[in-house]
N, C-alpha and C positions, 0 to 999 in steps of 0.2 A: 513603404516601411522605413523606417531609421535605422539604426544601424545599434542603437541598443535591443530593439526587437528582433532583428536578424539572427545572433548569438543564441535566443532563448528560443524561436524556433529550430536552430538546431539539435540544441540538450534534448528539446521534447522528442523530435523524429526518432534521434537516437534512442531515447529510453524507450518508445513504443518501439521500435525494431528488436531491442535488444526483450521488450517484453513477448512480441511474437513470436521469436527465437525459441527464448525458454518456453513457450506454451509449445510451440511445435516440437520441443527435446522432453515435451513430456515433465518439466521443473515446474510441475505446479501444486495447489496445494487446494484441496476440495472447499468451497466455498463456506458449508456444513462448521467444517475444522473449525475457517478462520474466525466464523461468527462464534462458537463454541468458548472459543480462548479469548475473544471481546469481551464477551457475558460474564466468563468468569473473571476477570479483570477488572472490569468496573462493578461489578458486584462486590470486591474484595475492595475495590475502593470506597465505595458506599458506607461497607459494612464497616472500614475503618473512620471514614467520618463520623459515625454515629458513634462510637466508643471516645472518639476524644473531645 
């Protein structure tokens, strides 16, 4: 590996640890929700392309 990919293998370990952390403290958020609040989001963007 070089030594520019070394540094970005770290960030990533980190962020999944720090992700398995919060899933194991129970900081998480029902998958249901997140798709729910996508849908309506790009739906409301949609809806605003079509008006202008």
């Amino acid at each position: 590996m070089d030594n520019q990919t070394t540094p970005n293998l770290t960030t990533l370990d980190a962020a999944i640890f720090r992700g398995i952390a919060d899933g194991a403290a129970g900081r998480t958020t029902p998958a249901e929700e997140v798709f729910d609040e996508l849908e309506a989001r790009y739906m409301a963007m949609a809806d605003e392309r079509a008006t202008s």
